[in-house]
MARVO-177083 format. One record per atom (N, C-alpha, C): residue number from 1; residue in one letter; atom name; x negated, y, z. Coordinates in steps of 0.2 Angstrom, whole numbers, plus 5000, padded with zeros to 4 digits. Each point is the difference from the previous one (the first is absolute). Layout:
[NUM, 'a', 'CA', [X, Y, Z]] ...
This chain:
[1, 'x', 'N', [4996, 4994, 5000]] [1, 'x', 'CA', [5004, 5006, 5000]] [1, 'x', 'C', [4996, 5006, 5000]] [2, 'x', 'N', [5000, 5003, 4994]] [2, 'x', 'CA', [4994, 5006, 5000]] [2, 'x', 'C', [5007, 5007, 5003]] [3, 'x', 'N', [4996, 5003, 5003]] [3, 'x', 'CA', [5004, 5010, 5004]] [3, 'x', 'C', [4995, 5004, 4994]] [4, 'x', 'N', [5007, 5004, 4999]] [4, 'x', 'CA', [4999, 5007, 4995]] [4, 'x', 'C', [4999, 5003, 5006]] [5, 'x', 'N', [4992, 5005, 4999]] [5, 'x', 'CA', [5000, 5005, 5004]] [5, 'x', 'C', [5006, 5004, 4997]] [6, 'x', 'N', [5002, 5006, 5007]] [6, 'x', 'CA', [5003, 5004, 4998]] [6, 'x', 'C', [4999, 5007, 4997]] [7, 'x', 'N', [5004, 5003, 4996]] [7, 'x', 'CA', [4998, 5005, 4997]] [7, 'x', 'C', [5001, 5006, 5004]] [8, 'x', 'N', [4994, 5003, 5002]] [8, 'x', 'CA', [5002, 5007, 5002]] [8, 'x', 'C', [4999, 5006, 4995]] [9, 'x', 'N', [5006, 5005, 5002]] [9, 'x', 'CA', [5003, 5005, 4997]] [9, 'x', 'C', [4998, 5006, 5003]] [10, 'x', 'N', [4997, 5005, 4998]] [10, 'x', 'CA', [4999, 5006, 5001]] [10, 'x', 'C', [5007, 5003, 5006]] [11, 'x', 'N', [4999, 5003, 5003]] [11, 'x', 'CA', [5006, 5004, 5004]] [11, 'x', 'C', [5001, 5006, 4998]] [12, 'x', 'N', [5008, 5001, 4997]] [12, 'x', 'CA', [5002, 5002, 4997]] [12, 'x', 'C', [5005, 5005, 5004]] [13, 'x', 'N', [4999, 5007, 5001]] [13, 'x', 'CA', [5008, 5002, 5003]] [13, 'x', 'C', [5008, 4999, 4998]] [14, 'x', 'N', [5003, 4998, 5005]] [14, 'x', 'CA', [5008, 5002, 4998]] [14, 'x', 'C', [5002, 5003, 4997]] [15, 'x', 'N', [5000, 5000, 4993]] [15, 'x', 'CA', [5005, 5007, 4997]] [15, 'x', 'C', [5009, 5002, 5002]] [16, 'x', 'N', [5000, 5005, 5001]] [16, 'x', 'CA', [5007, 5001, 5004]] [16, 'x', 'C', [5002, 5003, 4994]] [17, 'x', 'N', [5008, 4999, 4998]] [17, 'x', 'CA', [5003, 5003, 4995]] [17, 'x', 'C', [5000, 5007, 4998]] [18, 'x', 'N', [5000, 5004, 4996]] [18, 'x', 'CA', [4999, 5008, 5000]] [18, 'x', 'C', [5007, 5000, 5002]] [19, 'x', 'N', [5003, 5006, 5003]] [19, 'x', 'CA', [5005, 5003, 5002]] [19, 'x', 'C', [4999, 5006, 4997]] [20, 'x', 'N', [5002, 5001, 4997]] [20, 'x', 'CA', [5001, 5007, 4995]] [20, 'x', 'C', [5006, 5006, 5003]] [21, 'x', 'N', [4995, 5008, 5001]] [21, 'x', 'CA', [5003, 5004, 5004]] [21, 'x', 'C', [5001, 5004, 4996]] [22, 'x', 'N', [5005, 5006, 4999]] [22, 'x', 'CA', [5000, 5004, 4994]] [22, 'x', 'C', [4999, 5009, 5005]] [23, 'x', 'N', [4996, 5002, 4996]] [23, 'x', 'CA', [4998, 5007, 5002]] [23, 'x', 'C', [5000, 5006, 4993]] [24, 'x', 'N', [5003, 5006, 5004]] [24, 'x', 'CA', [5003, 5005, 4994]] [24, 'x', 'C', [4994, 5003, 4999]] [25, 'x', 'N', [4998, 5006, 4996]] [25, 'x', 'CA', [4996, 5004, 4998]] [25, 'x', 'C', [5003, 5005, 4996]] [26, 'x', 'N', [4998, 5004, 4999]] [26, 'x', 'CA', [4999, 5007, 4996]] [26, 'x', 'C', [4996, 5002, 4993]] [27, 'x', 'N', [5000, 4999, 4995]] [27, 'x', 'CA', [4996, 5001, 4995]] [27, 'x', 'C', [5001, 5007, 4995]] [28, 'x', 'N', [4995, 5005, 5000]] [28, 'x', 'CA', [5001, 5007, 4998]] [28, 'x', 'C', [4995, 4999, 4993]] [29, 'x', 'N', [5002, 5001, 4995]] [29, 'x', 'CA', [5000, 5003, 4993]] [29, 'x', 'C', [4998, 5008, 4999]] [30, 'x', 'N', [4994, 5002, 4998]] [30, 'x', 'CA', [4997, 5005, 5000]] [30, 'x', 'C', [4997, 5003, 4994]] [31, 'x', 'N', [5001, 5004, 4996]] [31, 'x', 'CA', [4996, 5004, 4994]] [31, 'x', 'C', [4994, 5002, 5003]] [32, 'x', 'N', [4995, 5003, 4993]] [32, 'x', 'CA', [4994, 5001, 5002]] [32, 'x', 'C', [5000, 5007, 5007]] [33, 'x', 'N', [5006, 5003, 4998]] [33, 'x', 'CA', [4997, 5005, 5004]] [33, 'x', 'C', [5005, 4998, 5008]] [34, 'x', 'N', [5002, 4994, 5002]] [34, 'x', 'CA', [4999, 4998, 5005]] [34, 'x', 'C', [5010, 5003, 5001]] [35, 'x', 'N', [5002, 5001, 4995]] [35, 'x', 'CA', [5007, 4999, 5001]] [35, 'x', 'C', [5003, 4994, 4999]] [36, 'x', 'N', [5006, 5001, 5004]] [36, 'x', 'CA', [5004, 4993, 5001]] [36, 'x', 'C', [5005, 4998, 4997]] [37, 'x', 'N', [4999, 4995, 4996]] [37, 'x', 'CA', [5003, 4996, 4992]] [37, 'x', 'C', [5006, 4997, 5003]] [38, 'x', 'N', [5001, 4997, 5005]] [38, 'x', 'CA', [5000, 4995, 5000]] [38, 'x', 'C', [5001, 4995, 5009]] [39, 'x', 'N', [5005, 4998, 5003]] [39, 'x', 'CA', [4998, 5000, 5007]] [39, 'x', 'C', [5006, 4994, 5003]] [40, 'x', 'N', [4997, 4993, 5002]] [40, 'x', 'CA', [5007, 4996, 5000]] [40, 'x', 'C', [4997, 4996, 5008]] [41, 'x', 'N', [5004, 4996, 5000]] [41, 'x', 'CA', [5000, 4995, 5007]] [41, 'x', 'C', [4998, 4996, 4997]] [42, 'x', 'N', [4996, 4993, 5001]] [42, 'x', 'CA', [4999, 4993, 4997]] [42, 'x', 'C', [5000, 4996, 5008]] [43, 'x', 'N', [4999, 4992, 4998]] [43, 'x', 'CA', [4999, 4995, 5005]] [43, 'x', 'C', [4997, 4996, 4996]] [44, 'x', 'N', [4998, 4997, 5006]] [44, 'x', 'CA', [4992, 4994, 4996]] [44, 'x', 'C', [5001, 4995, 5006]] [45, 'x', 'N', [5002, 4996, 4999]] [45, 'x', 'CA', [4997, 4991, 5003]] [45, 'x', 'C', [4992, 5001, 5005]] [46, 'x', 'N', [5000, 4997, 5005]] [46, 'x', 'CA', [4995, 4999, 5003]] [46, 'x', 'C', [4999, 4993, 5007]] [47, 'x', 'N', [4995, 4999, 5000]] [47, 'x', 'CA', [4999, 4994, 5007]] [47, 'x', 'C', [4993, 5003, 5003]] [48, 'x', 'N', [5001, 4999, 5008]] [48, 'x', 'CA', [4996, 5001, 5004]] [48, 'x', 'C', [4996, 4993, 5001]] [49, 'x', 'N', [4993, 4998, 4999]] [49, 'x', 'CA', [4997, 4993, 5001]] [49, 'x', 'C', [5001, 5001, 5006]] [50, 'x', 'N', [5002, 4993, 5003]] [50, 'x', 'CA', [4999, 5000, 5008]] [50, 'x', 'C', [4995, 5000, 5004]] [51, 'x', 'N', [4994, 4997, 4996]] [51, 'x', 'CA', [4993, 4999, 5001]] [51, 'x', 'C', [4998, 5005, 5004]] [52, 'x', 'N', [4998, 5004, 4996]] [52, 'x', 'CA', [4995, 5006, 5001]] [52, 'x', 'C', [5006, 5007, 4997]] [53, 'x', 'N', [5008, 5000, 5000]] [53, 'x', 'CA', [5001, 5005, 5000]] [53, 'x', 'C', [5001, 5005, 4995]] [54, 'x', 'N', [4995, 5000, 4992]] [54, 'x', 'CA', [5000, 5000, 4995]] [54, 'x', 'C', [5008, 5002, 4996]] [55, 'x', 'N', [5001, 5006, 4998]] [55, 'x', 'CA', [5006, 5000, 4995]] [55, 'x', 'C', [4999, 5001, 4994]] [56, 'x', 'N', [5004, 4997, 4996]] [56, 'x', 'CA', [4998, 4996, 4993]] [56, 'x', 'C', [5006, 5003, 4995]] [57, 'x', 'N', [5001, 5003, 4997]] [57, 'x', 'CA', [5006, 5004, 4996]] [57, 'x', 'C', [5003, 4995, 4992]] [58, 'x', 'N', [5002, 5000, 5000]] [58, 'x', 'CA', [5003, 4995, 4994]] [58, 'x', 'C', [4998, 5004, 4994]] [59, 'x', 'N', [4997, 4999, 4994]] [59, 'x', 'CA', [5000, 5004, 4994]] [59, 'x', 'C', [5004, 4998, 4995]] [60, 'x', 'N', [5005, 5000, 4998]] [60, 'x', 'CA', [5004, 4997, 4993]] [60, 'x', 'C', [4996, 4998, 4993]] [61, 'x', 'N', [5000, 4994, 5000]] [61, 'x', 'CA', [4997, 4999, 4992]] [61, 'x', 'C', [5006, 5007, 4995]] [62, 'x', 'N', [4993, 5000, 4994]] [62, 'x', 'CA', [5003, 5002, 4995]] [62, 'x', 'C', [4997, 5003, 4995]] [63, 'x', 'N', [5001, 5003, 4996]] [63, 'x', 'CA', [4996, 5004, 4992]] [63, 'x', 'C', [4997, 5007, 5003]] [64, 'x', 'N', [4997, 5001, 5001]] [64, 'x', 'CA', [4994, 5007, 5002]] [64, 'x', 'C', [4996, 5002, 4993]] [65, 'x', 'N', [5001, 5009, 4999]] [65, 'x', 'CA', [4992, 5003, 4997]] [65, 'x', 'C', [4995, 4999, 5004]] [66, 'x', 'N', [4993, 4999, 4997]] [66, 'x', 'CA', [4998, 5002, 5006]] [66, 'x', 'C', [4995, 5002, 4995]] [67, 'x', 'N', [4996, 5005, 5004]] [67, 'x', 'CA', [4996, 5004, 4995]] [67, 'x', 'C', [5004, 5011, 4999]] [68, 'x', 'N', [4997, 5001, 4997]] [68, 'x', 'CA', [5002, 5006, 5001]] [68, 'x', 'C', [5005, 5001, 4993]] [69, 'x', 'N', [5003, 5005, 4998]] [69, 'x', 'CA', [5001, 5001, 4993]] [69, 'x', 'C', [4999, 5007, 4996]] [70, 'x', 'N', [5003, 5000, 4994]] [70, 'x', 'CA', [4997, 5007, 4998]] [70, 'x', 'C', [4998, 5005, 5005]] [71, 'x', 'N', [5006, 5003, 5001]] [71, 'x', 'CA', [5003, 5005, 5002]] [71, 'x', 'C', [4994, 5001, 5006]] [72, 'x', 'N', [5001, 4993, 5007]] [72, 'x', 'CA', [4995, 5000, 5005]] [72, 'x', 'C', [4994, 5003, 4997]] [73, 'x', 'N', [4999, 4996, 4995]] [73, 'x', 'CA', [4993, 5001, 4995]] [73, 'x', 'C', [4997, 5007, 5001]] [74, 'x', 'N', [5005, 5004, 4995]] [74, 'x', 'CA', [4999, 5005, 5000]] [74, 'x', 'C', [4999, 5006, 5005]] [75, 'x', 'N', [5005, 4997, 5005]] [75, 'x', 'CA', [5000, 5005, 5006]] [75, 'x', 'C', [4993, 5000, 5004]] [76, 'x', 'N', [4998, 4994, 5000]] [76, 'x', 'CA', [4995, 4998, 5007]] [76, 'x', 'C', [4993, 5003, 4995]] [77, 'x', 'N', [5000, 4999, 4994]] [77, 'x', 'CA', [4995, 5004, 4995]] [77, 'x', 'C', [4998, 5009, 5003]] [78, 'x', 'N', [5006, 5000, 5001]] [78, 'x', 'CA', [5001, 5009, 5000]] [78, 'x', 'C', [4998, 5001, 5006]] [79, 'x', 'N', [5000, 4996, 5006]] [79, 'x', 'CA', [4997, 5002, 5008]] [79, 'x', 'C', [4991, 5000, 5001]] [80, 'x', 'N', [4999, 5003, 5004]] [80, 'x', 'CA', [4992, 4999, 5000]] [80, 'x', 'C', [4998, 4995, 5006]] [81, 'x', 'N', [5005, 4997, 5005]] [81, 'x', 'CA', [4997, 4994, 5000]] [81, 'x', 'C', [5000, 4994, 4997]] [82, 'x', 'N', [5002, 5001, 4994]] [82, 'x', 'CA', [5001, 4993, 4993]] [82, 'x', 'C', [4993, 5001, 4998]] [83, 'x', 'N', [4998, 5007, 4996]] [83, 'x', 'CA', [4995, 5000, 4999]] [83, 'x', 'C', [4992, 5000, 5005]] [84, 'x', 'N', [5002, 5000, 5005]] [84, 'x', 'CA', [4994, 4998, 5005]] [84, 'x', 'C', [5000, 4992, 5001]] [85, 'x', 'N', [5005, 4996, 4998]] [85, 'x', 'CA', [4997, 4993, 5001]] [85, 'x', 'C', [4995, 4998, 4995]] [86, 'x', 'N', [4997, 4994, 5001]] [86, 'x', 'CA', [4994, 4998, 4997]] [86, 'x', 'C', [5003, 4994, 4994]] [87, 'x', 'N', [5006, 5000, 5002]] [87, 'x', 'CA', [5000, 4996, 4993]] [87, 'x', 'C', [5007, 5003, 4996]] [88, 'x', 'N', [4999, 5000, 4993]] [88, 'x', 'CA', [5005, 5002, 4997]] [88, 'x', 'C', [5008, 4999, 5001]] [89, 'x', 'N', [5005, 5003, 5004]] [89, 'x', 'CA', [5005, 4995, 5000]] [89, 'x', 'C', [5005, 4999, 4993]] [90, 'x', 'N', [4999, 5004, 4997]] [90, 'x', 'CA', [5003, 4998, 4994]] [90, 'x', 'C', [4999, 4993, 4997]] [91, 'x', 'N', [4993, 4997, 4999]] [91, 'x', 'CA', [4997, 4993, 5001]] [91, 'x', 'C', [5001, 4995, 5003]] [92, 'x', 'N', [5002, 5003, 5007]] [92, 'x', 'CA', [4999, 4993, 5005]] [92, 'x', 'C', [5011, 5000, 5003]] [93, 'x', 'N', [5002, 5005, 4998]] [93, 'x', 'CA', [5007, 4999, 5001]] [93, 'x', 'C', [5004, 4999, 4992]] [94, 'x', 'N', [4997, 4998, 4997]] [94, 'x', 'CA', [5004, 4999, 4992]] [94, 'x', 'C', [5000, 4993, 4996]] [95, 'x', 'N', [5004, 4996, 4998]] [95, 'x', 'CA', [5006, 5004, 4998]] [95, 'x', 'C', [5005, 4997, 5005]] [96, 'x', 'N', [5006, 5004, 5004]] [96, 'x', 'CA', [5004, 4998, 5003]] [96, 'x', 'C', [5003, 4994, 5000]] [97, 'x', 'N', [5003, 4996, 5002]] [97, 'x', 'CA', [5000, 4994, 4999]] [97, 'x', 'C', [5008, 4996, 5008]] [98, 'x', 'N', [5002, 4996, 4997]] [98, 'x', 'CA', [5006, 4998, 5004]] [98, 'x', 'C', [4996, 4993, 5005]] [99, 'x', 'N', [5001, 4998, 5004]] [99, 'x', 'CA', [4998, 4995, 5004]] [99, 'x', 'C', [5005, 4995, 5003]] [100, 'x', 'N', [5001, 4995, 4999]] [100, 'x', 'CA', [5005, 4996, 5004]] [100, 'x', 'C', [4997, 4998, 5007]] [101, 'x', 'N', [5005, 5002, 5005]] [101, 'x', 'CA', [4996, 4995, 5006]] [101, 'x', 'C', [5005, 4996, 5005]] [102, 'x', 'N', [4998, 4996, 5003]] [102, 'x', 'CA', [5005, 4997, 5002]] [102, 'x', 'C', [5001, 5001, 5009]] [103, 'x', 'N', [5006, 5002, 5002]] [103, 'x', 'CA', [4999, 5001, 5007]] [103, 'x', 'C', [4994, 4999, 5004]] [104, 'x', 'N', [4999, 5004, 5006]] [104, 'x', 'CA', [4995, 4998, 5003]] [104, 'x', 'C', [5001, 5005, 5007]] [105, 'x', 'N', [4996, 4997, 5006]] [105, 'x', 'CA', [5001, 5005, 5006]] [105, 'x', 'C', [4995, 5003, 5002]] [106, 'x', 'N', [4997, 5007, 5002]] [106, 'x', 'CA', [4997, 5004, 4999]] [106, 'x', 'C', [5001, 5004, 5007]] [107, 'x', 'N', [4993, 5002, 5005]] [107, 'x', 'CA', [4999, 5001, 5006]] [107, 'x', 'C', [5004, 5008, 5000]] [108, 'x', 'N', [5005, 5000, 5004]] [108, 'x', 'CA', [5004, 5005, 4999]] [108, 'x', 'C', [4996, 5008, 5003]] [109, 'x', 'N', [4994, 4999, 5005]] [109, 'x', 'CA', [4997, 5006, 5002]] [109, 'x', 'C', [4990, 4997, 4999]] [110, 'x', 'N', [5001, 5006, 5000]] [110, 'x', 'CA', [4991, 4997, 4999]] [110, 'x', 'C', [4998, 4995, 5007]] [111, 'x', 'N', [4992, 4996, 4997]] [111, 'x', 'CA', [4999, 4997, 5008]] [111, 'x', 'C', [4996, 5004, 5005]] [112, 'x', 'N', [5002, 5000, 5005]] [112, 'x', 'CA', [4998, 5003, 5004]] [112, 'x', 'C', [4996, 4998, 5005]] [113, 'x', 'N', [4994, 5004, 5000]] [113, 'x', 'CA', [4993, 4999, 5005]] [113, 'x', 'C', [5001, 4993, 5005]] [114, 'x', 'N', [5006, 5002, 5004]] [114, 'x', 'CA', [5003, 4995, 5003]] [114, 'x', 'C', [5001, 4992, 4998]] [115, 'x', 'N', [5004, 4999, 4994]] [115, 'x', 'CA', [5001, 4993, 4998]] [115, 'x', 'C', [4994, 4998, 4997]] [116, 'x', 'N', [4996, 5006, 4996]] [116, 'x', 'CA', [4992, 4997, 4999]] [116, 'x', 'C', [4996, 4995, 5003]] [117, 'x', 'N', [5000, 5004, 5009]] [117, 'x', 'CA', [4996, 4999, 5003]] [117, 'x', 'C', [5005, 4990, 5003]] [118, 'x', 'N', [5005, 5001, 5000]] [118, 'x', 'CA', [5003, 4994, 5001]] [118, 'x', 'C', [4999, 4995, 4996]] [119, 'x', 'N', [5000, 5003, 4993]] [119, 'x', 'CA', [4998, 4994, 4995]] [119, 'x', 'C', [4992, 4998, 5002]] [120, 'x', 'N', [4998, 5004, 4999]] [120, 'x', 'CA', [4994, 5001, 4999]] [120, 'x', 'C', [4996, 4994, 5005]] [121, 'x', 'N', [5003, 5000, 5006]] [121, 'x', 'CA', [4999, 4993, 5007]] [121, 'x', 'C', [5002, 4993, 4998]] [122, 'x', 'N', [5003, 5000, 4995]] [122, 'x', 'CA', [5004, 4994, 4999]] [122, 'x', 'C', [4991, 4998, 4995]] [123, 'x', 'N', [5004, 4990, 4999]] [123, 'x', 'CA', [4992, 4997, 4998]] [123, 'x', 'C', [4999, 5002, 4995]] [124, 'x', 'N', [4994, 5001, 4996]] [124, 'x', 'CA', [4997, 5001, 4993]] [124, 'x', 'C', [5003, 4995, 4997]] [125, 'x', 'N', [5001, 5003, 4995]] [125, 'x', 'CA', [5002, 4995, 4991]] [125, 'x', 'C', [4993, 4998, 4997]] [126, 'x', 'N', [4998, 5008, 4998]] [126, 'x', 'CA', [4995, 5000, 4994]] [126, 'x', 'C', [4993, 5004, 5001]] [127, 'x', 'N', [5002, 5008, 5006]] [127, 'x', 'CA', [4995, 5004, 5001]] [127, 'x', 'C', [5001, 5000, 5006]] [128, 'x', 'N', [4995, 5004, 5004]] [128, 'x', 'CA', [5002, 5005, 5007]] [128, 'x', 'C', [5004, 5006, 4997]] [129, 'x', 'N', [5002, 5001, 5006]] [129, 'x', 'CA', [5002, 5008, 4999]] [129, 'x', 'C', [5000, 5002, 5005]] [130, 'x', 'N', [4997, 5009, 5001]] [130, 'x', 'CA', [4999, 5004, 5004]] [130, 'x', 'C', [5008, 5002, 5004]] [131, 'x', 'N', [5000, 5000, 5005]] [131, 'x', 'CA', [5005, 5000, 5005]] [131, 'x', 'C', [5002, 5008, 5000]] [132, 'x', 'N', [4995, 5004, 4998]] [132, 'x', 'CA', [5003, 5008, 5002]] [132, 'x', 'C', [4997, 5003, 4995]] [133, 'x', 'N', [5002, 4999, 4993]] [133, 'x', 'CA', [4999, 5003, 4994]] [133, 'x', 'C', [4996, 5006, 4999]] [134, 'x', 'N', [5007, 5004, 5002]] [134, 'x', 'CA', [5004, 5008, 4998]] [134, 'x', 'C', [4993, 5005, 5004]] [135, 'x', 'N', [5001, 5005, 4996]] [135, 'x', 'CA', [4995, 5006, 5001]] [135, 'x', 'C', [5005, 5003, 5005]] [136, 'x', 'N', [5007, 5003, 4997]] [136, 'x', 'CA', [5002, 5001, 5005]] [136, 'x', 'C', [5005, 4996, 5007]] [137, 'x', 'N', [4999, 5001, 5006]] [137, 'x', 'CA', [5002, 4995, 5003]] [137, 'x', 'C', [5008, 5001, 5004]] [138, 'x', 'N', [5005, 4996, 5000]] [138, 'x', 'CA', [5006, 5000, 5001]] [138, 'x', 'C', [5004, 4994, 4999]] [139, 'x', 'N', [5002, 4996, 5005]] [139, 'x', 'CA', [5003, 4996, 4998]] [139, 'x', 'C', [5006, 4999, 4997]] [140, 'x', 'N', [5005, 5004, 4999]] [140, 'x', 'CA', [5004, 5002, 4995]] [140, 'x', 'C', [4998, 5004, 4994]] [141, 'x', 'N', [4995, 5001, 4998]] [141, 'x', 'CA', [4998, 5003, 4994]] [141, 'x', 'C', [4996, 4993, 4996]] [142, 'x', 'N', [5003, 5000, 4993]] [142, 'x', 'CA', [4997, 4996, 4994]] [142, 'x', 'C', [4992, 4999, 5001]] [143, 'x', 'N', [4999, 4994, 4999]] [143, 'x', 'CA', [4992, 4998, 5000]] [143, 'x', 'C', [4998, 5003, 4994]] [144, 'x', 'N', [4995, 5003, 5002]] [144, 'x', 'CA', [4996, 5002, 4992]] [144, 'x', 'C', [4993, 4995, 5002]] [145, 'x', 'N', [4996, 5000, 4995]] [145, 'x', 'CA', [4991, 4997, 5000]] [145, 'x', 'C', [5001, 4998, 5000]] [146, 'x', 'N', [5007, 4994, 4996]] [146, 'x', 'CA', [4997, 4994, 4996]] [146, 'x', 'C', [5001, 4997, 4994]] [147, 'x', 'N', [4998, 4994, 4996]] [147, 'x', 'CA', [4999, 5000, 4994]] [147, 'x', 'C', [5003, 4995, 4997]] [148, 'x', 'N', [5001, 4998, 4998]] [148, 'x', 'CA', [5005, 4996, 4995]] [148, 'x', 'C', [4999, 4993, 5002]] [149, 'x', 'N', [4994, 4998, 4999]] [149, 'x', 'CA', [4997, 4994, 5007]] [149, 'x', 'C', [5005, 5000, 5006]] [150, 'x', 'N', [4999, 5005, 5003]] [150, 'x', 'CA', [5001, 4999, 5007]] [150, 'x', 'C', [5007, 5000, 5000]] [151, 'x', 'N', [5006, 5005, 4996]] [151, 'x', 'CA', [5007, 5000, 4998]] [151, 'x', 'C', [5002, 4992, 4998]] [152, 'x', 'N', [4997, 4996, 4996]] [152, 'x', 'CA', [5001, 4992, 4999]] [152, 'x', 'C', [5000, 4997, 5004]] [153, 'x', 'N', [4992, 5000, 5005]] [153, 'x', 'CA', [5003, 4997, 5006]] [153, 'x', 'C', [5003, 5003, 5007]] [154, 'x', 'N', [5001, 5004, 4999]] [154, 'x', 'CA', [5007, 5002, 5004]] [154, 'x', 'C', [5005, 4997, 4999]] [155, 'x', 'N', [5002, 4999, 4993]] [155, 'x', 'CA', [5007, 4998, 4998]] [155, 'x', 'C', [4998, 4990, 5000]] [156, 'x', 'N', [4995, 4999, 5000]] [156, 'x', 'CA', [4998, 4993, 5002]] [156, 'x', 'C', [5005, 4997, 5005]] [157, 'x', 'N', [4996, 5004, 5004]] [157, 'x', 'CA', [4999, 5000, 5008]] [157, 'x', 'C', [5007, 4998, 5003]] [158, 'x', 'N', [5004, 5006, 4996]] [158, 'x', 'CA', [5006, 5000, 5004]] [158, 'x', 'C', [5003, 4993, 4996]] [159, 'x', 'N', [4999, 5000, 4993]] [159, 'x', 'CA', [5006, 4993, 4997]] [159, 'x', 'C', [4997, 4996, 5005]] [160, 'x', 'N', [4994, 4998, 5003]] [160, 'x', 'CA', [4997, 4994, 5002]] [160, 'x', 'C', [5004, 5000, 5006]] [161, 'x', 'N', [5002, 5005, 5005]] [161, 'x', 'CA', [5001, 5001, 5007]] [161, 'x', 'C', [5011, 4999, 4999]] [162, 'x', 'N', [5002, 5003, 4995]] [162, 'x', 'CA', [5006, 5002, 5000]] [162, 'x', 'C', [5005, 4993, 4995]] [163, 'x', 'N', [4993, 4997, 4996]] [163, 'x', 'CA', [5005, 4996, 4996]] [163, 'x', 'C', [5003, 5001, 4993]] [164, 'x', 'N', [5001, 5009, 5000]] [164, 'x', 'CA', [5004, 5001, 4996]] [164, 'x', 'C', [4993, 5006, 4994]] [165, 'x', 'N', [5000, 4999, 4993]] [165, 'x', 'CA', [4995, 5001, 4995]] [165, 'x', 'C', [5001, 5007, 5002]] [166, 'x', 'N', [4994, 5005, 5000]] [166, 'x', 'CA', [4998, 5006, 5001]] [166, 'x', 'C', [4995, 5003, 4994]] [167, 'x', 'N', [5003, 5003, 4995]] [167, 'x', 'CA', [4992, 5001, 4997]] [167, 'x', 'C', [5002, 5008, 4999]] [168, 'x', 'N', [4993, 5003, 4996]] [168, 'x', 'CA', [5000, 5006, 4996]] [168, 'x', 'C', [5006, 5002, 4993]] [169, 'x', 'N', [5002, 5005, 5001]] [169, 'x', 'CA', [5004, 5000, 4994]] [169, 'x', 'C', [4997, 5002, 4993]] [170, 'x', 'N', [5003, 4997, 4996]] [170, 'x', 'CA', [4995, 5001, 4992]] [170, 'x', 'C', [5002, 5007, 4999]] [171, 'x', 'N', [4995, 5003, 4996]] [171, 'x', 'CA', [5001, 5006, 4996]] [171, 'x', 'C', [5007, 5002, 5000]] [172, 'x', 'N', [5003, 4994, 4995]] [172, 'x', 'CA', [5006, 5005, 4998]] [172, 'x', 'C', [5005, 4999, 5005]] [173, 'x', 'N', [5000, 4995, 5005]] [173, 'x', 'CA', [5004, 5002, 5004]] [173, 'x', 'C', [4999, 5006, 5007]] [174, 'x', 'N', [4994, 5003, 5000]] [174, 'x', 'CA', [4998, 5006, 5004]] [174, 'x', 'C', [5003, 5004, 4998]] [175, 'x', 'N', [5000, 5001, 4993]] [175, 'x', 'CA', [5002, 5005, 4995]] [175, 'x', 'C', [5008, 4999, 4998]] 
């Protein structure tokens, strides 16, 4: 009678279901000279991770421009902070273009000093990360001083801790 050892499996956290909370907002539409076009009430979907606390806002797949167009074109040509960047933006925002994307949940407030330094305790994935970043110091104020490395394993950190996938958002859906 031969015994199969057993298979050990990694420890995995509980995922607990999202419970989806709806919160209103205000969105203002502006001309260049800062007059108002435009001015409604919206709501947007959202879940708090129970983990670590984290609010995560629901973003609706769908058809986007992304990229600028003429007219922007035109406009941001005429300003002299356009002209002071190093790279042409006519070149690097052309030619405007539609993008599909499909739902996704997105950190509803930036992370802050706080949740960093949280994360940042939890085990390594892939690098170290420096515990207290930020140049400027405040635990409710946005970590600054990190790098796209360190932002990955952040997002590591927490799917490994929470369970549930955490990554960076691509391009077009920042935009």
């Amino acid at each position: 009678k031969s015994s199969k050892p057993a298979e050990v499996r990694p420890s995995v956290p509980k995922v607990a279901p999202i419970r989806l909370q709806t919160f209103q907002f205000e969105t203002i539409s502006v001309d260049s000279a800062g007059k108002v076009l435009n001015q409604r009430v919206a709501k947007a979907d959202y879940f708090t991770d129970p983990n670590i606390g984290l609010e995560m806002v629901s973003i609706p797949g769908g058809t986007y421009p992304m990229g600028l167009g003429r007219a922007e074109l035109a406009l941001m040509g005429s300003q002299p902070v356009a002209r002071s960047l190093s790279l042409d933006p006519v070149e690097t925002m052309q030619p405007q273009r539609f993008v599909s994307l499909d739902s996704f949940f997105i950190s509803r407030y930036e992370i802050t000093q706080a949740l960093w330094q949280l994360v940042s305790n939890l085990p390594k994935v892939g690098r170290e990360l420096s515990r207290d970043p930020s140049y400027i110091k405040g635990d409710q104020l946005p970590v600054d001083q990190v790098s796209w490395e360190d932002a990955n394993e952040f997002c590591n950190r927490l799917t490994r801790s929470t369970g549930r996938r955490y990554r960076l958002p691509t391009e077009a859906e920042w935009e």
